[in-house]
N, C-alpha and C positions, 0 to 999 in steps of 0.2 A: 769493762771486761777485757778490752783488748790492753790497754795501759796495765792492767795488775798481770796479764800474762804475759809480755816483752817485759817485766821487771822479774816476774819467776823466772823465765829463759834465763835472764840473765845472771840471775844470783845463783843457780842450779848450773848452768857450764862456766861461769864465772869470765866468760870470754865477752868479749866486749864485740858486739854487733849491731847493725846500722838496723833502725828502726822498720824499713822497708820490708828488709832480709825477714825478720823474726815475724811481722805481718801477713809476708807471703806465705810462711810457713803456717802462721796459723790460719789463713784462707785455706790453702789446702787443705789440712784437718779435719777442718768445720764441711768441706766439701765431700771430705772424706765419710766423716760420721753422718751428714744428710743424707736422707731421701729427696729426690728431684722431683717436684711434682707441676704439673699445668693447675693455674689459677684456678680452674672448673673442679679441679679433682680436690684440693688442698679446701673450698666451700664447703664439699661435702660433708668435710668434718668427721670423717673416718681417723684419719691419722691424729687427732686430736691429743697433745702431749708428746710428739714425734716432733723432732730435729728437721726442717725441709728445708727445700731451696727452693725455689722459685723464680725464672727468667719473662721480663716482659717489658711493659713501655709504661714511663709515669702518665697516669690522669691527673692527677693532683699531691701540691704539697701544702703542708701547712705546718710550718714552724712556732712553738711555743717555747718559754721558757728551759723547761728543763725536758720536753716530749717535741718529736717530731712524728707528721705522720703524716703514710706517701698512700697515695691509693696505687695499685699495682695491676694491667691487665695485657693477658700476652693472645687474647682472640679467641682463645677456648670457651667464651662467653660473654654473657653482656654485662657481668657484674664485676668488681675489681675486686682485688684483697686487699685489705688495707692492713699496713705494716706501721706497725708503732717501734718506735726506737728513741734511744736518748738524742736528748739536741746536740749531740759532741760528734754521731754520728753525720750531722748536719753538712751538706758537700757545695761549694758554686755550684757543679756542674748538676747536682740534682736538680732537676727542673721538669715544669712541663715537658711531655713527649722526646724526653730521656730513656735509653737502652739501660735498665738494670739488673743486677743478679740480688737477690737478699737471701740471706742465710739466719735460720732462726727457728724459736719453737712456735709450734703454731698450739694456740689457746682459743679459749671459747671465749666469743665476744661480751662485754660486761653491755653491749649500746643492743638495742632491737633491728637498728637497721642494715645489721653484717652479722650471720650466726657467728661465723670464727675472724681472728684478727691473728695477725704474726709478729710476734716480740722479736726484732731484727740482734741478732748481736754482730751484721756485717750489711750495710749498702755497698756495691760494687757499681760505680755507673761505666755500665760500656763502652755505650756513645753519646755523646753531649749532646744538646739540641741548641740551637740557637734559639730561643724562644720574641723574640724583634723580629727574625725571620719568616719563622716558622707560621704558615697560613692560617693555622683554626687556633683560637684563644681560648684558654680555658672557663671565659667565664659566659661565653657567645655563645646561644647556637645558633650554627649556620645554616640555611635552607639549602634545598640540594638543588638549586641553581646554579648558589656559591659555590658549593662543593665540590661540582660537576666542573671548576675551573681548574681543581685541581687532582688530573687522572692517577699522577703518580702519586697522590698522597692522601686522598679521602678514604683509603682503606683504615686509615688512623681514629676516622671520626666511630662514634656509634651507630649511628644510622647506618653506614654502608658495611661496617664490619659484621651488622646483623644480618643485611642483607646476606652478604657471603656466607654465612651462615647456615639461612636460608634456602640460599640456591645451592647449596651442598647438600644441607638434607633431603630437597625436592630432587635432588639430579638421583639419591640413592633410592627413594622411595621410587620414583620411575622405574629403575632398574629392577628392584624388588619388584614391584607390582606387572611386570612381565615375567619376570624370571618365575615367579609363585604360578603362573597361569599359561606355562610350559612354552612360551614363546621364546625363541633361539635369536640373540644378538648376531646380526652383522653388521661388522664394519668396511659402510659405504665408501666409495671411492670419494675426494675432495676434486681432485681432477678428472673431468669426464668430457666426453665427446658429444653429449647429446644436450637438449635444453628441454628436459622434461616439462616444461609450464610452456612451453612454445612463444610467451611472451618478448621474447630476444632482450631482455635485461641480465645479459651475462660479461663475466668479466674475461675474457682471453688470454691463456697464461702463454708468455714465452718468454726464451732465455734471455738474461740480461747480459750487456755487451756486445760488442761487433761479433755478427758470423762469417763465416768464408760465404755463407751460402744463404745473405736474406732471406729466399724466397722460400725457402724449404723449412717446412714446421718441426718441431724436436720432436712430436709424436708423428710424424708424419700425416697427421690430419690433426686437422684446428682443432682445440685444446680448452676447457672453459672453465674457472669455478662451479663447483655445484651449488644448482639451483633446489636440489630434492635429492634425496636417496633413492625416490620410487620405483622407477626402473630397474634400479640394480636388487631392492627388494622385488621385484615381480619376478626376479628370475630367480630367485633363492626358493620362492615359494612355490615352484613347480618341483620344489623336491624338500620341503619342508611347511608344514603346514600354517606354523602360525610366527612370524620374523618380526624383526623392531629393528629402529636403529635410531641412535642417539647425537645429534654432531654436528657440525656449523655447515650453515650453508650462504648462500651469497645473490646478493639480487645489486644489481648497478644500475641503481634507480634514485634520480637525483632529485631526491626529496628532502627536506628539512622539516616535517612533520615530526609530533610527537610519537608518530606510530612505526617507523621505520628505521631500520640500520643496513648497511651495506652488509655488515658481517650478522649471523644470528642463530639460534641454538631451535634446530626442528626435533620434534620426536616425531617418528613416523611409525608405521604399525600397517602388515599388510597380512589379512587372513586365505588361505585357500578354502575350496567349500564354502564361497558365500554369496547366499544368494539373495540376501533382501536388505537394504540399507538398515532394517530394524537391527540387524547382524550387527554392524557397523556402529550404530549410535549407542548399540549397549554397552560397545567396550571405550567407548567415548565417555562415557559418562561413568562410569565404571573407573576408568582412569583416573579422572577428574575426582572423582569422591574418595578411593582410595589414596592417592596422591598428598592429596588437602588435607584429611584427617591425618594422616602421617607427618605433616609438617605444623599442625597445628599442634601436637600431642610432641611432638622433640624439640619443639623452637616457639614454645609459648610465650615465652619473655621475650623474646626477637621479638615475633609477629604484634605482640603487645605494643611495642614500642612505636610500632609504622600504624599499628589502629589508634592508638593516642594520638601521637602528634605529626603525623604525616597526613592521615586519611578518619580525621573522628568521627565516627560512626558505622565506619565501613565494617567494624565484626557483625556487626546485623545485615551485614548482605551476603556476608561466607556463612554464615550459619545459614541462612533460609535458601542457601543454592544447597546448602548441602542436607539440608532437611525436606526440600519440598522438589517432586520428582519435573523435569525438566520438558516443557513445553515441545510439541512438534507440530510444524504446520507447513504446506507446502508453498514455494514460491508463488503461487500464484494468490492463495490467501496473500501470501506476503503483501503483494502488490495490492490488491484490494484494500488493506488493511490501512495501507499507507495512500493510496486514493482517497478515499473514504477521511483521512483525517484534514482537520481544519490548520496542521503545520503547512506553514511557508517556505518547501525546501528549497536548498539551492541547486541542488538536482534533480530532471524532472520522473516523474515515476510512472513510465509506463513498462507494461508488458514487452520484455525482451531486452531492458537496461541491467546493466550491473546495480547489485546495492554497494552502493555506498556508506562512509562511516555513519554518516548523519541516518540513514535509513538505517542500517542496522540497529544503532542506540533506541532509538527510537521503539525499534518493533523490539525490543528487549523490556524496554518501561512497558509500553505498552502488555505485552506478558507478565506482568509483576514484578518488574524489575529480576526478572529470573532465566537462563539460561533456555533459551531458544533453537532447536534445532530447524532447519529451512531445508526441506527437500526439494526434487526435483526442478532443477536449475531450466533454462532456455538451452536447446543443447546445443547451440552456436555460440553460448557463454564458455561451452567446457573445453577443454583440451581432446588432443585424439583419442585417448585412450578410455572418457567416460562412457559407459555402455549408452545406447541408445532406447529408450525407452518406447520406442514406435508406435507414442500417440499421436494421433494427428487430430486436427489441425496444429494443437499448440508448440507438439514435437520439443521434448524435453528429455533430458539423460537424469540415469540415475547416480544424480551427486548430490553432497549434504553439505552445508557450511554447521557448525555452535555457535551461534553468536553468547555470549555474555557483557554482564553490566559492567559499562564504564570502559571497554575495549572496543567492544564489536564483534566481529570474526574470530576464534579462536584456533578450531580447525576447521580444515577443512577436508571433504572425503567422497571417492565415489566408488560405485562397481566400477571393476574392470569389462570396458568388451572384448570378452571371450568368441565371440562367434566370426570366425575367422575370414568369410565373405565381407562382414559390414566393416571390419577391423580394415582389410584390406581397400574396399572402394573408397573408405577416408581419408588413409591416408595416401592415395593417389590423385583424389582430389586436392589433397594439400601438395603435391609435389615430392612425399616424404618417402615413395614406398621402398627405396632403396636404402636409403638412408635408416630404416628402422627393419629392413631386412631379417637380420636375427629378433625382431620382437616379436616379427610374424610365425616365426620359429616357435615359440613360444605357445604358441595355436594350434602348431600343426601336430606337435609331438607331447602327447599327453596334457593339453590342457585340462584345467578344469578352470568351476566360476570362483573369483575369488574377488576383493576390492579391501583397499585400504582408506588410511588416512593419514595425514602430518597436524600435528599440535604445535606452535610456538611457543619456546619456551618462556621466552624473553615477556610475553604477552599473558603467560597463563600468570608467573610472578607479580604482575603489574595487577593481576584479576583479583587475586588474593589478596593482597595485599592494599590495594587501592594508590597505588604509583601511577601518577599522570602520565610522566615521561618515559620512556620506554629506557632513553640510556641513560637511566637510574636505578639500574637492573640487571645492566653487566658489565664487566668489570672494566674492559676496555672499549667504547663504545668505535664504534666505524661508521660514518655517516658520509657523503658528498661533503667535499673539500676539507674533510677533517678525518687527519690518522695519526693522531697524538700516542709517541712511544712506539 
């Protein structure tokens, strides 16, 4: 096509012009008379007989005699176009994980296993790839072990571009699934003063380079990544009823576990009016199901791909969390349950220990392999702010973790103590009462009973999905001794 039309240009202006010239021109044209379409949309098969273009990265080529044919996909999905063209069309630089433009008519596939196919009359390669170089081969797959060596470029493969996919449509259906259930986004401060988990795994921001003045801090008081949004939700909701917030937060905890990142994505959720953790686990679970079926029902072929060959058989564990209604039982069952069994832990299990992974998993199978809530914690386990439930002997706060299968701990969530004498004598016992001054504020001047919860996100994708490793789940992971990029 291009050859017969630089020989009409030229016998029509009868001027003699460099092959290039008369090319660029009819690139332009051809650009001109297309529609521009994303790989996902041009599938569709809507425009069917329509002129398009299409920008994206090669999956494959495969050269025949007189037919060349490129598979084509720019991340708008997990399936590629494939673009048929004459072998003249045929370029060096077209290769694996090449930048292309093709311009052509898009036609209904004659093969079963692509509905539409695009009759190119232009390959434009962008950028060249080296392919000797270039980390993933087309005819490999690579585990995301491998993968995971390469930060700046496993967006290329399919696995992770699903993922991405994924944690986009999970990040909107979140947002959706508050926004529908009149809950008011705030956006949490990242830099804060306080260390809501009281654990001291924080990170201390200050300026870089020489000051006049070391000793003097740039907020004039020590300075920390956030550890939680929750405080700064507790105060939003003494003047709005039902808040969320969505956003990274930070723990400097030097762990090389598969379960942790320094850097990572909480959703948090705090209600006013509330006064029974049954409040609490409904919108837990509520989250959870709405959430899941939202990214099951937009990202089906994604999620397919990680149930085949990431995690086989794990749709039959999203199905029956999301079919069969979710276990509750209180810490101390906990412990009994895990007493009571013939495992060999490596942690030991008595009344008043933390659970651990290996305990949670555990009382997860043990449930049916099904989504586990665990109430009423030891309330020397909780932080200051978890109500006190003032049983005695065993003296327990009203907090909840979810555990789920193949994670553990999901969220976790308690009542707020509201009642401003116990609120007070704790945190004087801790040394704090100054230092959370304005939370007592919060008591004195219209309180009500209210408690939340935080969900990790990083962990709820690993749930669904059935991902071992956690930083195979976001984009840039942050761990102890590693901050690649």
């Amino acid at each position: 096509m291009f050859n017969a039309a630089i020989k009409a240009v030229d016998v029509v202006l009868n001027v003699s012009l460099s092959r290039r010239t008369v090319l660029c021109s009819i690139r332009h044209y051809c650009k001109k008379s297309s529609k521009k379409l994303r790989v996902s949309e041009a599938l569709e098969g809507s425009d069917v007989g329509s002129n398009i273009t299409v920008e994206g990265w090669v999956r494959s080529v495969r050269s025949q005699k007189d037919h060349l044919f490129v598979h084509v996909n720019d991340g708008s999905c997990l399936q590629p176009l494939q673009i048929v063209a004459s072998s003249e069309l045929n370029d060096a630089l077209l290769t694996f994980g090449s930048a292309v433009e093709v311009t052509g008519c898009l036609k209904q596939s004659p093969s079963r296993k692509q509905p539409v196919e695009l009759l190119a009359d232009q390959i434009n390669v962008v950028g060249g790839c080296d392919t000797l170089e270039f980390p993933f081969k087309i005819k490999e797959r690579h585990g995301l072990d491998y993968v995971r060596q390469y930060p700046h470029m496993r967006c290329r493969t399919n696995v992770f571009s699903s993922m991405m996919r994924i944690r986009s449509a999970a990040s909107a259906a979140i947002h959706s699934h508050f926004t529908e259930r009149g809950f008011i986004q705030i956006h949490t401060p990242v830099i804060t003063s306080n260390d809501c988990e009281g654990a001291g795994e924080l990170f201390q921001v200050e300026p870089s380079g020489q000051t006049t003045e070391p000793d003097k801090n740039f907020f004039s008081v020590p300075a920390f990544l956030t550890v939680s949004g929750q405080l700064h939700l507790e105060v939003m909701s003494g003047a709005f009823s039902r808040v969320y917030t969505f956003g990274p937060t930070f723990r400097a905890e030097n762990s090389q576990s598969r379960r942790h990142l320094a850097e990572f994505y909480m959703v948090e959720a705090e209600l006013a009016f509330t006064q029974s953790l049954e409040d609490l686990t409904k919108v837990m679970e509520d989250l959870f199901r709405s959430v899941t079926e939202q990214v099951l029902d937009r990202c089906s072929e994604d999620v397919d791909l990680f149930h085949q060959r990431v995690s086989p058989g794990h749709r039959a564990v999203v199905e029956a969390m999301l079919k069969e209604s979710f276990t509750v039982i209180s810490y101390t069952e906990a412990i009994d349950i895990l007493n009571r069994s013939s495992h060999n832990f490596v942690f030991p299990t008595t009344w008043g220990c933390d659970l651990q992974t290996e305990h949670e998993k555990f009382l997860v199978k043990h449930c049916g392999n099904l989504p586990v809530f665990v109430t009423d914690y030891p309330y020397d386990l909780k932080p200051f702010y978890a109500r006190d439930n003032l049983d005695h002997p065993l003296h327990t706060a009203a907090a909840v973790d979810l555990l789920v299968p193949g994670v553990g701990e999901l969220c976790g969530g308690s009542l707020r103590e509201d009642r401003l004498d116990l609120l007070t004598a704790r945190l004087a016992q801790a040394g704090m009462e100054d230092t959370y001054d304005w939370y007592l504020d919060l008591r004195r001047f219209g309180s009500a009973p209210h408690g939340g919860f935080g969900m990790g996100f990083e962990r709820y994708l690993q749930c669904i999905l059935g991902v071992d490793n956690i930083k195979d789940v976001i984009p840039f992971p942050r761990f102890s001794h590693s901050c690649q990029l």
